[in-house]
C-alpha positions as protocol buffer text, in pm:
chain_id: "A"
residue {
  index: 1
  type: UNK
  ca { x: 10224 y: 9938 z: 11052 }
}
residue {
  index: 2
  type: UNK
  ca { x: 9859 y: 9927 z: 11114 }
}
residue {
  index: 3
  type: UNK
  ca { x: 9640 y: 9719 z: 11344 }
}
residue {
  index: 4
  type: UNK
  ca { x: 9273 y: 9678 z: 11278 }
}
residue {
  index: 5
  type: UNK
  ca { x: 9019 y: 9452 z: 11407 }
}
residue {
  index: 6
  type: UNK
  ca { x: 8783 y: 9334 z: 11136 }
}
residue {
  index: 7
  type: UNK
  ca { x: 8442 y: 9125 z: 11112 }
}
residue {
  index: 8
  type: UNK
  ca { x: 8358 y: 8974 z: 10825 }
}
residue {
  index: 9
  type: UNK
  ca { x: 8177 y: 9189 z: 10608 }
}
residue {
  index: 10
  type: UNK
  ca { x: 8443 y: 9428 z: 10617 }
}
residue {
  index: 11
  type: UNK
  ca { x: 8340 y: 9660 z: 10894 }
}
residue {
  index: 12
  type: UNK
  ca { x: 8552 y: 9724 z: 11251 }
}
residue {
  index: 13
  type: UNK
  ca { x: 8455 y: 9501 z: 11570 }
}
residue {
  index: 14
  type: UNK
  ca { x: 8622 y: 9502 z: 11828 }
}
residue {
  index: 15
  type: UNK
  ca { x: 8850 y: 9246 z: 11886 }
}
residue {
  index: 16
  type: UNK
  ca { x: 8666 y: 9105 z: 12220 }
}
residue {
  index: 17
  type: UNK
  ca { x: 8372 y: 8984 z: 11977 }
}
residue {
  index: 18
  type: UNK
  ca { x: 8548 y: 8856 z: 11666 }
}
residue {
  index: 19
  type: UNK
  ca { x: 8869 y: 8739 z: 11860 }
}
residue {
  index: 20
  type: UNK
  ca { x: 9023 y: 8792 z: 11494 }
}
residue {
  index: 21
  type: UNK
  ca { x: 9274 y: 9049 z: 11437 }
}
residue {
  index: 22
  type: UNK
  ca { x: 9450 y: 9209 z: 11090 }
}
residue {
  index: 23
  type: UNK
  ca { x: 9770 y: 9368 z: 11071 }
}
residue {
  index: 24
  type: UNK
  ca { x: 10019 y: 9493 z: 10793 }
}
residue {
  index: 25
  type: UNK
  ca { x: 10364 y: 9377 z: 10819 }
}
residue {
  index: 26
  type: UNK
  ca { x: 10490 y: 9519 z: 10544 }
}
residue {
  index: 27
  type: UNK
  ca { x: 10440 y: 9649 z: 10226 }
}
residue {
  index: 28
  type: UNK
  ca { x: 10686 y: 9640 z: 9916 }
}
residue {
  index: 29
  type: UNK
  ca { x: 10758 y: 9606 z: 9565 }
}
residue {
  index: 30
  type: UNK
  ca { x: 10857 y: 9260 z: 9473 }
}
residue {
  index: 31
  type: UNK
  ca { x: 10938 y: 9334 z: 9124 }
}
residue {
  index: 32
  type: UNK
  ca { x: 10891 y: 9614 z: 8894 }
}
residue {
  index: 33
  type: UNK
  ca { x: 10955 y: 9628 z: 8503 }
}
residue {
  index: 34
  type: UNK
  ca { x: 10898 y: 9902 z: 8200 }
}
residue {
  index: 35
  type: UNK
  ca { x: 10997 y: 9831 z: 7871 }
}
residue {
  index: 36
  type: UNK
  ca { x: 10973 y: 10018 z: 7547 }
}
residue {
  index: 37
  type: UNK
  ca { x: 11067 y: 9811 z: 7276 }
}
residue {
  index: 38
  type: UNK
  ca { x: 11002 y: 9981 z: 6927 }
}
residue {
  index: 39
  type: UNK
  ca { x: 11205 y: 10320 z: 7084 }
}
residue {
  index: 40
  type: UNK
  ca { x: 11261 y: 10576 z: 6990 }
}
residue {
  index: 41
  type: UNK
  ca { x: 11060 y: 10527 z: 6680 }
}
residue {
  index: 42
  type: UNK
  ca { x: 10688 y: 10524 z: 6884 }
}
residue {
  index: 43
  type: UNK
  ca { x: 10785 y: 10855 z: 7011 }
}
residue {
  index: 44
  type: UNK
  ca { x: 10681 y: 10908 z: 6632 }
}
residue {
  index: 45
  type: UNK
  ca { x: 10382 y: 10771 z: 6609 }
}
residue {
  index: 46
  type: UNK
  ca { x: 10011 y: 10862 z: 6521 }
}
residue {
  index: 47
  type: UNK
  ca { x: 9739 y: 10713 z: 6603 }
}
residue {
  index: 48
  type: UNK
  ca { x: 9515 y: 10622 z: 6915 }
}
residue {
  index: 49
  type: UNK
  ca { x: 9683 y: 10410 z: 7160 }
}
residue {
  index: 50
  type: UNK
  ca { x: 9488 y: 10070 z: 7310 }
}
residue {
  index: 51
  type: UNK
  ca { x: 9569 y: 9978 z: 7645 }
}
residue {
  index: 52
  type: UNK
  ca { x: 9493 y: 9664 z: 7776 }
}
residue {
  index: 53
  type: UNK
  ca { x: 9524 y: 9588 z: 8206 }
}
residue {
  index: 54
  type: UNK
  ca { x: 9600 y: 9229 z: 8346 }
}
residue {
  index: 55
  type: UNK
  ca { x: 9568 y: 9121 z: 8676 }
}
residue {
  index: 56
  type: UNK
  ca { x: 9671 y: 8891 z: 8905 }
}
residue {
  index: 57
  type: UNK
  ca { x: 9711 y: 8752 z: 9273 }
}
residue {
  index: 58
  type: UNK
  ca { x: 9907 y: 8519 z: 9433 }
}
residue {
  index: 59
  type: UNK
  ca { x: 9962 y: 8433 z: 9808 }
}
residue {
  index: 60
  type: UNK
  ca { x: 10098 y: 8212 z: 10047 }
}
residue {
  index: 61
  type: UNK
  ca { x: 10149 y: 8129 z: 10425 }
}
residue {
  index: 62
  type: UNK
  ca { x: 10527 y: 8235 z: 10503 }
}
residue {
  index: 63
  type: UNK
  ca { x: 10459 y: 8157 z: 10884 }
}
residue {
  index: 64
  type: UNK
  ca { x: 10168 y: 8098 z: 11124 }
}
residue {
  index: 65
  type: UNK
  ca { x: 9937 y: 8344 z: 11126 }
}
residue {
  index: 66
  type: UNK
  ca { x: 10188 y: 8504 z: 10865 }
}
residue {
  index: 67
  type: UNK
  ca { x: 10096 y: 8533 z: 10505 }
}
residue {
  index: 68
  type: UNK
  ca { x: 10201 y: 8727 z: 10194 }
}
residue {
  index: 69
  type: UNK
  ca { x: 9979 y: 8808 z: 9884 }
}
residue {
  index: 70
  type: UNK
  ca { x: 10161 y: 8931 z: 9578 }
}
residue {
  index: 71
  type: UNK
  ca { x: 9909 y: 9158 z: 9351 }
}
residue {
  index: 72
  type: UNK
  ca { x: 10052 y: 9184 z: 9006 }
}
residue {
  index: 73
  type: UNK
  ca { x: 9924 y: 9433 z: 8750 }
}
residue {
  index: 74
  type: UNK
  ca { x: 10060 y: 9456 z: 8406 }
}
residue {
  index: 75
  type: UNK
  ca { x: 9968 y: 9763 z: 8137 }
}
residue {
  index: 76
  type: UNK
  ca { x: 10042 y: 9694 z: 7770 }
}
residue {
  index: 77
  type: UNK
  ca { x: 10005 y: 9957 z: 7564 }
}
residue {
  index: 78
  type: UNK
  ca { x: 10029 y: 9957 z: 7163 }
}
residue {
  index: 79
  type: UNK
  ca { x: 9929 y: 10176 z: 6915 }
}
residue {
  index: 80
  type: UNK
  ca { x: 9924 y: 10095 z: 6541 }
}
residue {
  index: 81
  type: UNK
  ca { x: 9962 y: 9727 z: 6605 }
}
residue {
  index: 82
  type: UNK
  ca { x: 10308 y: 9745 z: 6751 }
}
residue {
  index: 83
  type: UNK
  ca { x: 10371 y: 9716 z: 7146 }
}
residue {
  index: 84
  type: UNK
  ca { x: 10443 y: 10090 z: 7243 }
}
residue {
  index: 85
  type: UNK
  ca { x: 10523 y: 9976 z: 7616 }
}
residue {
  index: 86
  type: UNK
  ca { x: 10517 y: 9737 z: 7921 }
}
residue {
  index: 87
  type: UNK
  ca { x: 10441 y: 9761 z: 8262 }
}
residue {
  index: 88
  type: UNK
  ca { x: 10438 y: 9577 z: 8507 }
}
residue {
  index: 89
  type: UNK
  ca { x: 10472 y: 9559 z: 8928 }
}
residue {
  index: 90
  type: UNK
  ca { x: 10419 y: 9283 z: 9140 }
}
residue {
  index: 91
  type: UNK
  ca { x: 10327 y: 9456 z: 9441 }
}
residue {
  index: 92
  type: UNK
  ca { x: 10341 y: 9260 z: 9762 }
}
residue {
  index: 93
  type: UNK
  ca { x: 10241 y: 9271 z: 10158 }
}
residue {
  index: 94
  type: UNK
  ca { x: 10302 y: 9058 z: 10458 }
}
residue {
  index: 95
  type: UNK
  ca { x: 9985 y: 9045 z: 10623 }
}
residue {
  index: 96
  type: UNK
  ca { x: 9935 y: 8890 z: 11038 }
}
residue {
  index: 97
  type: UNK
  ca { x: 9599 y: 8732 z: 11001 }
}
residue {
  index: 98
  type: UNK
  ca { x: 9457 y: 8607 z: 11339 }
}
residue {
  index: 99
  type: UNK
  ca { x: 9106 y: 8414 z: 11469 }
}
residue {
  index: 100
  type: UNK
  ca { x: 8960 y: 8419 z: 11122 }
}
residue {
  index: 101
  type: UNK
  ca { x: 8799 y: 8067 z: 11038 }
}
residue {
  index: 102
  type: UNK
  ca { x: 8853 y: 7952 z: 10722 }
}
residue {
  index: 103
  type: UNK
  ca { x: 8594 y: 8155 z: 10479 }
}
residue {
  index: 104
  type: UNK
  ca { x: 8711 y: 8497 z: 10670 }
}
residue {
  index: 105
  type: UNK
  ca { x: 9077 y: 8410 z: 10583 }
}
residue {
  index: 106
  type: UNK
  ca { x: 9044 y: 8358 z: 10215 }
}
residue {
  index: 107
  type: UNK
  ca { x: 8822 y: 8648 z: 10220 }
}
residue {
  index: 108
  type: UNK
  ca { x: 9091 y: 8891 z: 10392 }
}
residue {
  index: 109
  type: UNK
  ca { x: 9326 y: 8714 z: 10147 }
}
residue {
  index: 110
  type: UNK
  ca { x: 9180 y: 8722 z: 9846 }
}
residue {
  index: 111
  type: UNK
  ca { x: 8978 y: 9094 z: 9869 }
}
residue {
  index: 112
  type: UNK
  ca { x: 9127 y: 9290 z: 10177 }
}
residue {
  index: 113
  type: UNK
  ca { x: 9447 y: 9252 z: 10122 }
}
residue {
  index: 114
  type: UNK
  ca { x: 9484 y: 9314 z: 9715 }
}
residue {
  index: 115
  type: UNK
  ca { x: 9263 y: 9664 z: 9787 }
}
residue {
  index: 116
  type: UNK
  ca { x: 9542 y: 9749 z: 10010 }
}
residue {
  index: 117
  type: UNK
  ca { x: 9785 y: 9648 z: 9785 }
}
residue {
  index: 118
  type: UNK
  ca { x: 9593 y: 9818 z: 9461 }
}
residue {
  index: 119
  type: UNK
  ca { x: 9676 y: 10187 z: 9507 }
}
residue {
  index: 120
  type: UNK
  ca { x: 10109 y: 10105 z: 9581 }
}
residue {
  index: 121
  type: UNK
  ca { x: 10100 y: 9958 z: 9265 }
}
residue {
  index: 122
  type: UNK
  ca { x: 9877 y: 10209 z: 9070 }
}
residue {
  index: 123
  type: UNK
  ca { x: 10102 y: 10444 z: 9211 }
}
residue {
  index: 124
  type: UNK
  ca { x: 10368 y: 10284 z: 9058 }
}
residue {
  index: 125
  type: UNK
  ca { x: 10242 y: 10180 z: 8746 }
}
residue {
  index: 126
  type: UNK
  ca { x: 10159 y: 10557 z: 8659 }
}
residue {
  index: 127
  type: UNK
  ca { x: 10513 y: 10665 z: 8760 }
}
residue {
  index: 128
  type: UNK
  ca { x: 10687 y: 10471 z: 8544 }
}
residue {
  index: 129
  type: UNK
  ca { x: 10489 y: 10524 z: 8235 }
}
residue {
  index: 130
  type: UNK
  ca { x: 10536 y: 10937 z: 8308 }
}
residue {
  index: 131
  type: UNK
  ca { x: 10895 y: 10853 z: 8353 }
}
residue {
  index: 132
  type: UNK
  ca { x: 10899 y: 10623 z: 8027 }
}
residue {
  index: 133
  type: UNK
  ca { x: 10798 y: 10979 z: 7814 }
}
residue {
  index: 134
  type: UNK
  ca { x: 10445 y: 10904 z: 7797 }
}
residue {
  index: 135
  type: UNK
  ca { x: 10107 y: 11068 z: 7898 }
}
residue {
  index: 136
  type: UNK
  ca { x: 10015 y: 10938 z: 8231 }
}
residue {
  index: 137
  type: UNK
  ca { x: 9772 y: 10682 z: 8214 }
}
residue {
  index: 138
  type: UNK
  ca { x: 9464 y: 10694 z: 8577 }
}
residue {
  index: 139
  type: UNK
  ca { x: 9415 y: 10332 z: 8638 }
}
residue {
  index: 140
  type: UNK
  ca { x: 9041 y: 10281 z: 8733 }
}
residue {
  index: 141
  type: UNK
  ca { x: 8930 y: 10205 z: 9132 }
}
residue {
  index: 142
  type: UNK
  ca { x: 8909 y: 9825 z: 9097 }
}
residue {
  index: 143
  type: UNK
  ca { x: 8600 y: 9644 z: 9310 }
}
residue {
  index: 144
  type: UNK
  ca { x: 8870 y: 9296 z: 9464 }
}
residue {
  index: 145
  type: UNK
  ca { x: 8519 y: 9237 z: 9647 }
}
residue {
  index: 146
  type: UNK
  ca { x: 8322 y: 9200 z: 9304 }
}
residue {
  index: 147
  type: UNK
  ca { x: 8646 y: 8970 z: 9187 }
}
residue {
  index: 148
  type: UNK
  ca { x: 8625 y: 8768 z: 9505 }
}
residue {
  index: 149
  type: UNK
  ca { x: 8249 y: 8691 z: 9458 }
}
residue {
  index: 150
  type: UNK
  ca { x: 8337 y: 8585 z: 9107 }
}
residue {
  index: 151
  type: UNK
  ca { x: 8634 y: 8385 z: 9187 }
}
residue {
  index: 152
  type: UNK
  ca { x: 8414 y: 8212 z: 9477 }
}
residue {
  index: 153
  type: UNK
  ca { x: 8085 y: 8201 z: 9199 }
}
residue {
  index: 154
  type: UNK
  ca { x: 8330 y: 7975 z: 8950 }
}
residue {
  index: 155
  type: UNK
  ca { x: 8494 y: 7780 z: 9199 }
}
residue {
  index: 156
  type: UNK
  ca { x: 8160 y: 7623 z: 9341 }
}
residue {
  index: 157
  type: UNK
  ca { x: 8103 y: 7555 z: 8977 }
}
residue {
  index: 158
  type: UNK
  ca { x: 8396 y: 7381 z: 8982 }
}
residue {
  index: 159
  type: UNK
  ca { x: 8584 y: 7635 z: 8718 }
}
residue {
  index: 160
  type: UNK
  ca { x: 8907 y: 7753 z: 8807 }
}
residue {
  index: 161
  type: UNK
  ca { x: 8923 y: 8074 z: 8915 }
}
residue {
  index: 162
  type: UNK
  ca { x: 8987 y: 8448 z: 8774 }
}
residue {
  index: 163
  type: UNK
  ca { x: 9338 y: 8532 z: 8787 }
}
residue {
  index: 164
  type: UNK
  ca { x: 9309 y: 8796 z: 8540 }
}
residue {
  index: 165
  type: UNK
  ca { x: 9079 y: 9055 z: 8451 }
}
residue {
  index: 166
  type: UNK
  ca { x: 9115 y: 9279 z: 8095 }
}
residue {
  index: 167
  type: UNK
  ca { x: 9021 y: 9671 z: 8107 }
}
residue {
  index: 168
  type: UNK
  ca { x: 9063 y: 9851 z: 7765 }
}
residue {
  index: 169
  type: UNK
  ca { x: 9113 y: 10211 z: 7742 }
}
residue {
  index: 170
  type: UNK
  ca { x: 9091 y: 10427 z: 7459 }
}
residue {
  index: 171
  type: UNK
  ca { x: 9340 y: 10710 z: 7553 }
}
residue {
  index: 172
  type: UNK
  ca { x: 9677 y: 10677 z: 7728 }
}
């Protein structure tokens, strides 16, 4: 469990001059799947493999001051035009959020807490595809402040906003 104080922008202040505090309650997988449906015949295969990354956030208030945000991240990977594999993790947190006003919460909500969440289910992501009999594939550092700004960017023009973002790769 970890407690931090945090201001705004990101940076430690003490808790005297914010009055808002940030802890981790918990951290866990909510659900995790692989699948390789065109086995064991892709194990066959030639050709360069196209992977395509989806993701997306959810979260909700489970109690006061109490909320969880559920980061999920799906991999597809196919090769030749046929789906070589799936996977996919929703990785979760429980996350005590204190004496933020309103803009500070959706911030820790919507950017804090999925970079905390990011590397769990990287982590497990990669696993699973090593495990599944292919080459591992490094899932890029992803900037949830840059997707935050965006989200915020299309709801004031009254879009509705990112849930998924699309990162091709050329080698798996």
């Amino acid at each position: 469990m970890s407690d931090e104080n945090i201001a705004l922008n990101g940076a430690e202040a003490p808790a005297e001059e914010t009055g808002a505090t940030f802890m981790i309650e918990k951290i866990y997988t909510r659900d995790i799947s692989f699948e390789v449906p065109n086995a064991p015949q892709v194990f066959t295969e030639q050709g360069q493999p196209e992977l395509q990354m989806n993701l997306a956030q959810r979260m909700g208030q489970i109690a006061e001051n109490v909320y969880e945000v559920v980061l999920t991240v799906t991999i597809t990977c196919t090769m030749n035009g046929k789906n070589a594999y799936l996977a996919e993790v929703q990785q979760a947190g429980i996350f005590g959020l204190q004496g933020f006003d309103a803009q500070g919460l959706d911030a820790m909500l919507g950017a804090h807490c999925p970079n905390i969440l990011y590397p769990y289910a990287r982590q497990s992501i990669s696993d699973m595809i090593v495990a599944g009999g292919f080459p591992p594939f490094y899932m890029q550092p992803i900037n949830f402040d840059a997707l935050y700004a965006q989200s915020l960017q299309q709801r004031a023009e009254g879009a509705p906003a990112l849930a998924s973002g699309t990162e091709t790769a050329g080698n798996a």
